[in-house]
C-alpha positions as CSV (number, residue, x, y, z in Angstrom):
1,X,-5.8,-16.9,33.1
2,X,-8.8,-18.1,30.9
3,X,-10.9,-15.3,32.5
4,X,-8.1,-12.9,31.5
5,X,-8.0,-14.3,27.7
6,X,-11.8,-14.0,27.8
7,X,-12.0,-10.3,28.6
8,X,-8.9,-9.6,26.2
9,X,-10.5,-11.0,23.1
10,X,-13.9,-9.2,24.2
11,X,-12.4,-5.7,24.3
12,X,-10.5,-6.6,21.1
13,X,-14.1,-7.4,19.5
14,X,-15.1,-4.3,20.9
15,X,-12.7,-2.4,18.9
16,X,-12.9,-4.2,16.0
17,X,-16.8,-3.6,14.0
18,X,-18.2,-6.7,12.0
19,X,-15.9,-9.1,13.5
20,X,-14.8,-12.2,12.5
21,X,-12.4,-14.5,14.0
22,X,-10.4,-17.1,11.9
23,X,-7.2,-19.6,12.8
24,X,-4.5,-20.3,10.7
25,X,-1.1,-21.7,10.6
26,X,1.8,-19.6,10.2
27,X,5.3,-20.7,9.6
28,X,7.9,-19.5,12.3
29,X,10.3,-20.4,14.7
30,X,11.1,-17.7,17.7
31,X,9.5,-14.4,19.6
32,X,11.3,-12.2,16.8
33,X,9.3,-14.0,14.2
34,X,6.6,-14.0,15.8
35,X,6.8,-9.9,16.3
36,X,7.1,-9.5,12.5
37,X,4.2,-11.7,12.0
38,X,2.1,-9.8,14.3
39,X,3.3,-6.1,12.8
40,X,2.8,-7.6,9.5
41,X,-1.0,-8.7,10.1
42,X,-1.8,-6.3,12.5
43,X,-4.2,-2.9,11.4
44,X,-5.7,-0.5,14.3
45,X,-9.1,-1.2,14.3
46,X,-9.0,-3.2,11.1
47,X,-7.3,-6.4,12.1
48,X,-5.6,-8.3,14.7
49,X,-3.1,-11.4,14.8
50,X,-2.3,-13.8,18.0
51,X,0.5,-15.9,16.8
52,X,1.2,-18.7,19.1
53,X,5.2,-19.4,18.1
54,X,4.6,-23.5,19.8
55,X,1.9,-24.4,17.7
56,X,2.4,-22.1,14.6
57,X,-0.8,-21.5,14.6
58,X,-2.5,-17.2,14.6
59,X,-6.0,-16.5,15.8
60,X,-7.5,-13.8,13.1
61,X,-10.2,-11.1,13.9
62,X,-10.9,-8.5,11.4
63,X,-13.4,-6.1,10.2
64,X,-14.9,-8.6,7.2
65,X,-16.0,-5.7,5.6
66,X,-12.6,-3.6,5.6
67,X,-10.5,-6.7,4.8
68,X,-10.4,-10.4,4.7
69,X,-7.8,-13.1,5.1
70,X,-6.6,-13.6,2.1
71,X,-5.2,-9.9,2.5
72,X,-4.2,-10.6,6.0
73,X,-1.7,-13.4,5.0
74,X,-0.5,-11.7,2.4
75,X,1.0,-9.7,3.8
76,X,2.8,-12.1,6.4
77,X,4.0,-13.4,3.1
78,X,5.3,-10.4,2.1
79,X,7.2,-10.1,5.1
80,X,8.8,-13.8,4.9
81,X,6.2,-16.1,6.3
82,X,4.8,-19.0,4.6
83,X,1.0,-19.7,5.1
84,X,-1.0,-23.0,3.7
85,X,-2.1,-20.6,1.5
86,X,0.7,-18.0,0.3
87,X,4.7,-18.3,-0.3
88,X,6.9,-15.8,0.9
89,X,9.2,-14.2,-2.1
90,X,12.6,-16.5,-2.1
91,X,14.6,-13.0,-1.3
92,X,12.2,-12.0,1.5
93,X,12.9,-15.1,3.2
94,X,16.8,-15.2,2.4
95,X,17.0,-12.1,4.5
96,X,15.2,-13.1,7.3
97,X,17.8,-14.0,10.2
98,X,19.3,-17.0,10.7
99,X,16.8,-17.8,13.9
100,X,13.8,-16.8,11.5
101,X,14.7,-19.2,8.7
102,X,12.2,-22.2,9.8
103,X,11.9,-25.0,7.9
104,X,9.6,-24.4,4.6
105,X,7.5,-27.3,4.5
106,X,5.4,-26.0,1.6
107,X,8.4,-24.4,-0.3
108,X,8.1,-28.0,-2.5
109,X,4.8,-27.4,-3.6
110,X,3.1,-24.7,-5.1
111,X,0.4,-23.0,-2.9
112,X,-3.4,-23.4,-3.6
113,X,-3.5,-19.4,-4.5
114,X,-0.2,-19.8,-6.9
115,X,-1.7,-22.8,-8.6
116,X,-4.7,-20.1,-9.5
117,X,-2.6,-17.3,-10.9
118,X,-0.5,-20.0,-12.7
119,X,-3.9,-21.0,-14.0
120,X,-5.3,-18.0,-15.2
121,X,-2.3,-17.6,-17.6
122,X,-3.3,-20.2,-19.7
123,X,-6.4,-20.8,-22.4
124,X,-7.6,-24.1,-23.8
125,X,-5.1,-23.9,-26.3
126,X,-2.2,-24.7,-23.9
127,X,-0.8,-21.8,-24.6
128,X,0.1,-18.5,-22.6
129,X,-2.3,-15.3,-22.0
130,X,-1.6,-12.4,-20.3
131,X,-3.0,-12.9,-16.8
132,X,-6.5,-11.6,-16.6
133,X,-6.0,-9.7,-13.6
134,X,-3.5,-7.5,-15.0
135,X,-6.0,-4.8,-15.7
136,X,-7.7,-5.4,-12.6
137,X,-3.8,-4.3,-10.8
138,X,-3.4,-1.6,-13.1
139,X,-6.5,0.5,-12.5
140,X,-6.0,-0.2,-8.9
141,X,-3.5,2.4,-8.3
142,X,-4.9,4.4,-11.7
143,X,-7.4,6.5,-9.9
144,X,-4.9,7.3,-7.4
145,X,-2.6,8.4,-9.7
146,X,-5.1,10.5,-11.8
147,X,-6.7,11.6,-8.5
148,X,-3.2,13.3,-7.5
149,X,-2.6,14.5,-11.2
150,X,-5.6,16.5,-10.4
151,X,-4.8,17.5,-7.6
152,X,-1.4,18.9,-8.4
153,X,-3.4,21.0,-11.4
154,X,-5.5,22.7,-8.7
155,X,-2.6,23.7,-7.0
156,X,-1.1,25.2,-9.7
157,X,-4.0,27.3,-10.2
158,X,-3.6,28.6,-6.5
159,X,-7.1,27.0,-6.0
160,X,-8.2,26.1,-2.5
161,X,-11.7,25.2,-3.3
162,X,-10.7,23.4,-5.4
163,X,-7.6,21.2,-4.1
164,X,-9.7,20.7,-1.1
165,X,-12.2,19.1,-3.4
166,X,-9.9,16.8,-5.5
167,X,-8.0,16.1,-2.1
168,X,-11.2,14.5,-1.4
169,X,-11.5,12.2,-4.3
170,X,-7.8,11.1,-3.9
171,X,-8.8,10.0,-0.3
172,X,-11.2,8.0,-1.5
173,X,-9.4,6.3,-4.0
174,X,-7.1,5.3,-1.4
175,X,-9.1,3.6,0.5
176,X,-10.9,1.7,-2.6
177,X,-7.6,0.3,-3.4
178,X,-8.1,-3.5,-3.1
179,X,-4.1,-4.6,-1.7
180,X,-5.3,-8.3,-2.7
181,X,-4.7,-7.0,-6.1
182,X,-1.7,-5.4,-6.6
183,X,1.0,-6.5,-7.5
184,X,4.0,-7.7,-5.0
185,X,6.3,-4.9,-5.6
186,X,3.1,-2.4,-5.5
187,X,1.9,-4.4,-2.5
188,X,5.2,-3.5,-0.4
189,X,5.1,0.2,-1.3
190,X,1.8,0.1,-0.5
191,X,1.7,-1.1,2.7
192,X,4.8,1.0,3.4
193,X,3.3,4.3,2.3
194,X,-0.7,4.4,2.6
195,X,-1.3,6.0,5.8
196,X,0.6,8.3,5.0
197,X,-0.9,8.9,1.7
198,X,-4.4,9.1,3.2
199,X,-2.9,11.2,5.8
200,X,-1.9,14.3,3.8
201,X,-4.8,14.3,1.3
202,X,-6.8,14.5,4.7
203,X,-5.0,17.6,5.8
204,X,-4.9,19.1,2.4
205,X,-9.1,18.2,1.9
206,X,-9.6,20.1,5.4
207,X,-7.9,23.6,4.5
208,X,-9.1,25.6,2.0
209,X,-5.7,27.6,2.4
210,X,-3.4,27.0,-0.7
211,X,-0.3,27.1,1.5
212,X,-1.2,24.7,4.2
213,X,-2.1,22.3,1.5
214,X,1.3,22.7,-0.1
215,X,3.0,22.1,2.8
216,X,0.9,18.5,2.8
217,X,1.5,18.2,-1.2
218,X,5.5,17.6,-0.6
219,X,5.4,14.6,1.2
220,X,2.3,13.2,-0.7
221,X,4.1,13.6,-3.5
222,X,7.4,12.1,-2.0
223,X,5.2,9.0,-0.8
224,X,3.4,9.0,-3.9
225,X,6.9,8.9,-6.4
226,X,7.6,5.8,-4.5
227,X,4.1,3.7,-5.5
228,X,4.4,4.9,-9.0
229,X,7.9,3.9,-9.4
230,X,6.9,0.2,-8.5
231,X,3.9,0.8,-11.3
232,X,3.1,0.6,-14.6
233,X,2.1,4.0,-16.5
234,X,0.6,3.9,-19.7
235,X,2.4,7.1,-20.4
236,X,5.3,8.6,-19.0
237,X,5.3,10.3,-15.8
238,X,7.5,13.3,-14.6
239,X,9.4,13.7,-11.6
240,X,10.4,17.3,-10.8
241,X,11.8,19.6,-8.5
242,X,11.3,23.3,-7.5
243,X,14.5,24.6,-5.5
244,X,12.9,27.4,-4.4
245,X,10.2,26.2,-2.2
246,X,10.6,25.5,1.7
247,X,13.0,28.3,1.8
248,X,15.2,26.8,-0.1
249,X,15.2,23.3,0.8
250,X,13.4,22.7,-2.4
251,X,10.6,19.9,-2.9
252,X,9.3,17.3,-6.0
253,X,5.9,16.5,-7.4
254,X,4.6,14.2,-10.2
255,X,3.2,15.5,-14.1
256,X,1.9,13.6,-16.8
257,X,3.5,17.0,-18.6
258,X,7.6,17.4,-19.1
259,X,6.7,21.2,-19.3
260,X,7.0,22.7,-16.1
261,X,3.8,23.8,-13.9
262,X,5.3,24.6,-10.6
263,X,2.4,24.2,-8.3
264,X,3.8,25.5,-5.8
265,X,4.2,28.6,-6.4
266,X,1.3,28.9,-9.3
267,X,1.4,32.0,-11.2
268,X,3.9,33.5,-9.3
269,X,6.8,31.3,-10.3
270,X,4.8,29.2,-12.9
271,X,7.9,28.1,-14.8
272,X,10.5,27.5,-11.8
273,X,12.2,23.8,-11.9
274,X,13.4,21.2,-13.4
275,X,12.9,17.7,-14.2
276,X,14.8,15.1,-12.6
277,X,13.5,12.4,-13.6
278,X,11.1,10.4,-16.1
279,X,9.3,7.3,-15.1
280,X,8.2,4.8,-18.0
């Protein structure tokens, strides 16, 4: 059985580059929780989570320059787990099921990272500032958002080139986003939508054909509606529709505009649609 543990966690260093292995406890009671911890901390090739439901206690290996743990258990959290070092959200937890709802030893005090945001809120003065890493969360998801703002106006312009190019630069963006930093709402949409996010700006950066990359450009935008409900805009954002496209069907997209560009159509149908919705 050792041998057999041996050559498991050697093929999962294998898989995993600049690995790094870490234990740490995790609260939980039974196999279900333990398959939500798991799923929760679990990335392909990024990071993976042994959680030992007897001892409460995970083994981490991850790539330590793709992630680290502090990301790692927050995302536990976020699924209702408590950590030494993060509290689940009070509603996450309340909808766990009844077999899942361990005992919260550190529910009575404040965890070492929430002591540090409650910190940070405060100057010299005793009195309250606005927490310095609200900028820092902000232009986390900013580029994104400009990045696809971008890429919408290329498609308008029935420009292959150059969609493919700012398809490109939204890709990258995606992956630059730091999940330690956003918020907890953001961090759930996040988590929830960014493969496929990075999956359709990869299909629409490898075509240079307008039509392929529209195709791509509907559920992007779908997936992308989500996040930026969830985030702050400095100014307000458009949601609208085109009936027309997808014979019929119809699809949405984002604008910074409430003047209709349809980019779906460009040129040919510039005007066609509607907005549904505004996001402030």
């Amino acid at each position: 059985m050792a041998i057999t543990v041996l050559l498991s966690f050697t093929a999962l260093n294998a898989q995993i580059k600049n690995a790094k292995t870490e234990s740490v406890k995790i609260y939980g009671n039974c196999g279900m929780c333990e398959s939500t911890i798991e799923k929760a901390g679990n990335v392909k090739k990024v990071a993976e989570l042994d959680w030992n439901k007897d001892t409460k206690m995970a083994t981490l290996t991850y790539d330590a320059s793709k992630t680290n743990q502090e990301e790692i258990l927050k995302r536990i959290a976020l699924a209702g787990y408590d950590s030494d070092q993060f509290l689940a959200p009070d509603d996450v937890y309340d909808k766990l099921p009844g077999c899942c709802q361990y005992n919260r030893v550190k529910k009575s005090k404040m965890a070492k990272s929430e002591v540090m945001e409650d910190h940070s809120m405060h100057n010299h003065n005793g009195t309250k500032d606005k927490p310095t890493e609200t900028k820092q969360e902000v232009n986390q998801l900013k580029s994104v958002f400009d990045n696809y703002f971008s890429l919408k106006d290329a498609l308008v312009k029935s420009d292959g080139n150059l969609a493919s190019t700012k398809a490109k630069e939204l890709l990258a963006s995606i992956k630059a986003v730091e999940m330690g930093k956003l918020t907890t709402e953001e961090h759930m949409v996040w988590m929830k939508v960014m493969k496929d996010l990075a999956f359709d700006a990869e299909h629409i950066e490898e075509t240079k054909d307008a039509g392929h990359q529209r195709d791509h450009f509907t559920s992007l935008s779908k997936n992308m509606y989500e996040l930026i409900k969830v985030s702050k805009s400095e100014t307000p954002v458009y949601y609208q529709y085109c009936p027309m496209y997808n014979d019929g069907k119809g699809a949405n997209w984002l604008s910074k505009e409430s003047g209709i560009k349809n980019p779906y159509y460009g040129s040919q149908m510039l005007t066609c649609g509607k907005t549904v919705e505004t996001i402030e």
